[in-house]
C-alpha positions as CSV (number, residue, x, y, z in Angstrom):
1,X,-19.6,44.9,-31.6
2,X,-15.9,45.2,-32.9
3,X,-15.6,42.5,-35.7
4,X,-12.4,43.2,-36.7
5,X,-10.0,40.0,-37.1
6,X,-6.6,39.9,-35.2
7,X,-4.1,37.8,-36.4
8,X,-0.6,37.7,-34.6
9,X,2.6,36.2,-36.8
10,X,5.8,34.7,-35.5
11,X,8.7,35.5,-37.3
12,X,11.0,32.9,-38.1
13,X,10.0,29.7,-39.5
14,X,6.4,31.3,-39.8
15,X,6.6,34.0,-42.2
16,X,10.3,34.5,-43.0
17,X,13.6,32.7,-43.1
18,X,16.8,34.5,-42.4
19,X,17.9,32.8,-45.8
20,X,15.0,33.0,-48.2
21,X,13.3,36.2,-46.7
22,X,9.5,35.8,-46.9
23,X,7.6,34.0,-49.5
24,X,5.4,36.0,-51.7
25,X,2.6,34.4,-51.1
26,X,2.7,35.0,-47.6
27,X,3.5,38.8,-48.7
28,X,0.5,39.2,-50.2
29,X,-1.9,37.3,-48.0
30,X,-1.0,39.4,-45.3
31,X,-1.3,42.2,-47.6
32,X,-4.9,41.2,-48.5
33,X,-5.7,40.4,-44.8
34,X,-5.1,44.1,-43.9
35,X,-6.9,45.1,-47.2
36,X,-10.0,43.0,-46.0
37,X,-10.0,45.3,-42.4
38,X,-8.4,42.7,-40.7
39,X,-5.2,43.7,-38.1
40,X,-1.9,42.0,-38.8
41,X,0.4,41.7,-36.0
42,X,3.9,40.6,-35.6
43,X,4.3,38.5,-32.4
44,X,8.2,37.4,-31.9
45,X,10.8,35.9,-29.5
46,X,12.8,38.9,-30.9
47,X,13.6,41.9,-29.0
48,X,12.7,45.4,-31.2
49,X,15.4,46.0,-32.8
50,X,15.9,42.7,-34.2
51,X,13.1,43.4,-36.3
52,X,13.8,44.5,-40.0
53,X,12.2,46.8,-42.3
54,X,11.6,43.6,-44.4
55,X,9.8,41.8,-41.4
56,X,7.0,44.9,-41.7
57,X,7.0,45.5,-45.5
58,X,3.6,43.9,-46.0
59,X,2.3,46.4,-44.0
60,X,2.6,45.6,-40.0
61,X,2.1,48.2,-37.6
62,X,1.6,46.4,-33.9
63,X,4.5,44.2,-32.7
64,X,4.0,41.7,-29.8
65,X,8.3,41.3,-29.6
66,X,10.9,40.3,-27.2
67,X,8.4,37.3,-26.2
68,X,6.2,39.1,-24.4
69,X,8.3,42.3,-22.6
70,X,7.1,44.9,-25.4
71,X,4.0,45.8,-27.0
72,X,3.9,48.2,-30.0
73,X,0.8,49.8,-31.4
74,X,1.1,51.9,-34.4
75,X,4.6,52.8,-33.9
76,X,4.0,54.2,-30.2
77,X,5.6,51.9,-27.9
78,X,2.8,50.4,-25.2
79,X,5.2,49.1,-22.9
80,X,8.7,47.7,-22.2
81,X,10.0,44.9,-19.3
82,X,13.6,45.7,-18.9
83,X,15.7,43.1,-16.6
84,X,18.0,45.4,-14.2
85,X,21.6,45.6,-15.1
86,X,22.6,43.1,-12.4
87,X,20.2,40.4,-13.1
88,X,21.2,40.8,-16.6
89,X,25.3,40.0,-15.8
90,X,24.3,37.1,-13.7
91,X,23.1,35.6,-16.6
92,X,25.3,36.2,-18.8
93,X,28.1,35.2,-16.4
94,X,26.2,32.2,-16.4
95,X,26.0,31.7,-19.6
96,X,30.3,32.1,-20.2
97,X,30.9,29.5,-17.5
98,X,28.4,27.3,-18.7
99,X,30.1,27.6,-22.4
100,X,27.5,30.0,-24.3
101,X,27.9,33.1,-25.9
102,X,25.7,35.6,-24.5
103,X,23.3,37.5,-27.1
104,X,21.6,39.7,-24.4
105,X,18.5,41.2,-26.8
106,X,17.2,44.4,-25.8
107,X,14.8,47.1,-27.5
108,X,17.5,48.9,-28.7
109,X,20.2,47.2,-29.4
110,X,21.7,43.6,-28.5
111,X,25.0,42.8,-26.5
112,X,27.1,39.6,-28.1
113,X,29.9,37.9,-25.9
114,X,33.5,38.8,-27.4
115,X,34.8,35.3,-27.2
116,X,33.3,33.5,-30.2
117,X,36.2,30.9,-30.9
118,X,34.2,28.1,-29.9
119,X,30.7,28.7,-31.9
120,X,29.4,25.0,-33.6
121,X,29.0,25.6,-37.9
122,X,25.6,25.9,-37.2
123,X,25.9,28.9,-34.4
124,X,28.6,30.8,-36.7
125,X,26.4,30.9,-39.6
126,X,23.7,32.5,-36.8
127,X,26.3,34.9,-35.5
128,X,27.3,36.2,-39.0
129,X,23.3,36.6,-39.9
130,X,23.7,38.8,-36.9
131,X,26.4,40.9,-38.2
132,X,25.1,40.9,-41.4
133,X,21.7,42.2,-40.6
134,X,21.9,43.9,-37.5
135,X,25.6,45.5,-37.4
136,X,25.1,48.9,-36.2
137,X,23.3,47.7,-33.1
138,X,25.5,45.3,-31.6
139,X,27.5,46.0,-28.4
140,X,29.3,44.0,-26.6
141,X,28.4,42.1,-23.1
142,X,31.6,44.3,-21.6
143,X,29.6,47.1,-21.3
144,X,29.2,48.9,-18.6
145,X,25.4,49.1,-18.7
146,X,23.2,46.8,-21.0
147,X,19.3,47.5,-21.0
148,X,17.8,44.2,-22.1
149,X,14.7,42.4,-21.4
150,X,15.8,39.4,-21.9
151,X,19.1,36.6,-22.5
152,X,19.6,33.9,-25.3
153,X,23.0,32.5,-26.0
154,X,24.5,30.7,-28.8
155,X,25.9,27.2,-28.2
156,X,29.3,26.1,-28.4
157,X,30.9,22.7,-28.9
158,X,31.1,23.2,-25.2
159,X,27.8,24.2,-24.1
160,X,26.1,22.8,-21.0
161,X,22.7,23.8,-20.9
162,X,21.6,21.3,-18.0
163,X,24.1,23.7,-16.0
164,X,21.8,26.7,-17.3
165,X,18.3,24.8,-16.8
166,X,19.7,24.0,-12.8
167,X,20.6,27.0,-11.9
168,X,18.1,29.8,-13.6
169,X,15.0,27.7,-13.7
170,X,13.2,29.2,-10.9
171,X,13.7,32.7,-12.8
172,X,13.5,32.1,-15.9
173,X,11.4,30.2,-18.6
174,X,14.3,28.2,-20.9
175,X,13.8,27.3,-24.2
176,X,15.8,25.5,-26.5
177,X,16.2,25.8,-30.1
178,X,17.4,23.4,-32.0
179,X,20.4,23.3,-30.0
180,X,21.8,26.5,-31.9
181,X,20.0,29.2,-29.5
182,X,19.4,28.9,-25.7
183,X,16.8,31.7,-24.6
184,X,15.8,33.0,-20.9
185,X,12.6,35.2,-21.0
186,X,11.6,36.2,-17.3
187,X,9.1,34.3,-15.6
188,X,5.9,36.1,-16.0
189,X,6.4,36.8,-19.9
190,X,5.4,34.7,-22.8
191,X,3.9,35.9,-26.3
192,X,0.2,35.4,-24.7
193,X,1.2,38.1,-22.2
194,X,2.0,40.6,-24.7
195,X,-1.1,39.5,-26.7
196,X,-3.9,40.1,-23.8
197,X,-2.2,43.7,-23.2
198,X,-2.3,44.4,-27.3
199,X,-6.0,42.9,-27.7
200,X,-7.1,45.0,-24.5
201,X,-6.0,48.0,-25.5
202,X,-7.2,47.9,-29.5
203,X,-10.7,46.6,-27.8
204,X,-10.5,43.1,-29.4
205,X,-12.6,40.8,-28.2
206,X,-10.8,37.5,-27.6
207,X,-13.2,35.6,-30.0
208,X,-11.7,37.7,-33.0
209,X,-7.8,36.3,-32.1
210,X,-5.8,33.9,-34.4
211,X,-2.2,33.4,-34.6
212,X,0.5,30.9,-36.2
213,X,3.9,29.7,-35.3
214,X,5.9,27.0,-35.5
215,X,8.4,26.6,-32.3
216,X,8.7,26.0,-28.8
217,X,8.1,29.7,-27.6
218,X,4.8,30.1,-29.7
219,X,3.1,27.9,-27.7
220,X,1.5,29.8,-24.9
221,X,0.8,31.7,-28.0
222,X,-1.1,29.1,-29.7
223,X,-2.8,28.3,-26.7
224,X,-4.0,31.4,-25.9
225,X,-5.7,32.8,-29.0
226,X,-9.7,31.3,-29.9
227,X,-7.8,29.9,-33.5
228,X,-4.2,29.2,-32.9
229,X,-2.7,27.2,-36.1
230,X,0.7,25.1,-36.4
231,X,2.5,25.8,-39.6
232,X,3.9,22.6,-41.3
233,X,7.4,22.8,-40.3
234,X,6.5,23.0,-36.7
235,X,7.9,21.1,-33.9
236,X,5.6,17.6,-33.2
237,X,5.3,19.6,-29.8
238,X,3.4,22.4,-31.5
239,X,1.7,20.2,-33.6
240,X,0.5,18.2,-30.5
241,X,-0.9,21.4,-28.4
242,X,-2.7,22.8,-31.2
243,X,-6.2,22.4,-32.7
244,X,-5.1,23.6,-36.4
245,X,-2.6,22.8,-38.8
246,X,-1.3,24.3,-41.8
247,X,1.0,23.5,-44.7
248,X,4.6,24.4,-44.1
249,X,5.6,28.3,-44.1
250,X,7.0,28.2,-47.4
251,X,4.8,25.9,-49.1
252,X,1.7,28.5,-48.8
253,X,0.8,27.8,-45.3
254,X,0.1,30.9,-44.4
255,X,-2.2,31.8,-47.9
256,X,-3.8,28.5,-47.3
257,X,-4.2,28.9,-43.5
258,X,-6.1,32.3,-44.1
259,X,-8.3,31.3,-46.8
260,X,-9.8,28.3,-45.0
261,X,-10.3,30.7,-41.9
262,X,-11.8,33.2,-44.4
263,X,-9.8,35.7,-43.4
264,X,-9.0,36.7,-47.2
C-alpha cells in the first residue's frame, strides 16, 4: 500500500503574505515534511504564473492552481481548463459595466483592465503588488486574444457585485474577498477538482490527503481531503465547515498543524 502523506497548501493567508513573504517556520516544516517522504503540494485560487519562485522555495514540485483548471506534477503540466476567448470578454465586459477592473488570470500571463482611476486604497495597494511582482506578464484586457481560465476583478468605489452575482451566477461559482477581489471560476472547477485528478494520478489513496487554508475558495478544499485543517486567521465560515483548527499562519500554524498530525 502507498503510505505516502499528501498535503495540499493554499497560498495566501496560509503559507505566505504578499507583505511578510512566508514565515520560517512554515519554511522549514514544509521542508521537513518532504524530508520525512511526505508530498507537498501547492493548491491555489492563483492561475500559474502568479506563482513565484518564492511560493516553491521550500521545495514544491505539484501545483493544484487557478482553483482547480490546472494540475502540475513535477514540472510537467497534467492539464489546463481554458475559458474560450468569447466567454472570457463577456465577463470582463461585465465586469467594466458593473464598475470592476478585470484581472483575467491565465497560465501564462494575466490581462488587467486599463482604466484604474477608480481602485479603493485597499485594491491599489493589490494592483501595485501586481506590478511589482508579476510585471513582465501582464497584458492588458484590450487584447485581441486572452487565454485564461478564469476572471477576478478588483473593486472600485463603484463596484456592484450584486450586478455580477445576477447575471453570471448560473456560469460561474463567485467568490468574494474581502471586498478587495471578486473571482469567477467556471462551474465545474473548485480546488477539490484539481486535487482528485493530482491524487489519482500520483496513486494516493484518499485516506493519505490533508490540506489547510484559510478563505472562502478553500473550502471544497477542506471538505474534500480525509484531514482538512483551518488556519487561525480563517474566515468563521472555514472555521465552521471544518473538523480541525490551527493557530494562525504566521503564528506557527502550519509547524504546529503538522506536528500534531505527525506529519514531521
Amino acid at each position: 500500500m502507498n503510505n505516502r502523506k499528501i498535503v495540499f497548501f493554499d497560498i495566501d493567508g496560509t503559507i505566505y503574505r504578499f507583505d511578510t513573504g512566508m514565515p520560517k517556520d512554515t519554511y522549514e516544516a514544509i521542508k521537513l515534511l518532504k524530508a520525512k517522504g511526505h508530498i507537498p503540494v501547492i493548491c491555489t485560487g492563483r492561475t500559474r504564473c502568479m506563482i513565484y519562485k518564492e511560493h516553491m522555495a521550500p521545495g514544491f514540485r505539484d501545483i493544484v492552481a487557478g482553483a482547480g483548471t490546472y494540475v502540475e506534477i513535477g514540472g510537467k503540466e497534467l492539464y489546463c481548463n481554458t475559458i474560450n476567448n468569447n466567454e472570457a470578454r463577456r465577463v470582463i465586459d461585465g465586469f467594466v459595466r458593473n464598475g470592476f477592473v478585470p484581472v483575467a488570470e491565465g497560465r501564462d500571463n494575466i490581462y488587467i483592465g486599463r482604466d484604474i482611476s477608480d481602485l479603493t486604497e485597499t485594491t491599489k495597494h493589490v494592483y501595485n503588488v501586481y506590478r511589482e511582482s508579476m510585471g513582465d506578464f501582464i497584458l492588458s484586457t484590450d487584447e485581441s486574444e486572452i487565454n485564461v481560465s478564469k476572471v477576478s476583478a478588483l473593486f472600485t468605489n463603484h463596484s456592484n457585485p450584486e450586478g455580477m452575482i445576477k447575471e453570471f451566477e448560473n456560469d460561474y461559482t463567485i467568490i468574494s474577498h474581502q471586498h478587495s477581489l471578486l473571482e469567477l471560476v467556471p462551474k465545474g472547477y473548485n480546488k477539490a477538482v484539481g486535487i482528485e485528478k493530482l491524487i489519482k494520478a500520483l496513486n494516493i489513496p484518499w485516506e493519505n490527503t490533508y490540506a489547510f487554508g484559510d478563505s472562502l475558495n478553500d473550502i471544497d478544499m477542506l471538505k474534500y481531503v480525509k484531514y482538512g485543517c483551518a488556519m487561525g486567521n480563517s474566515d468563521d465560515a472555514i472555521k465552521e465547515a471544518t473538523k480541525y483548527h490551527t493557530s494562525d499562519f504566521d503564528k506557527g500554524g502550519i509547524y504546529e498543524a503538522l506536528k500534531k498530525f505527525e506529519l514531521i
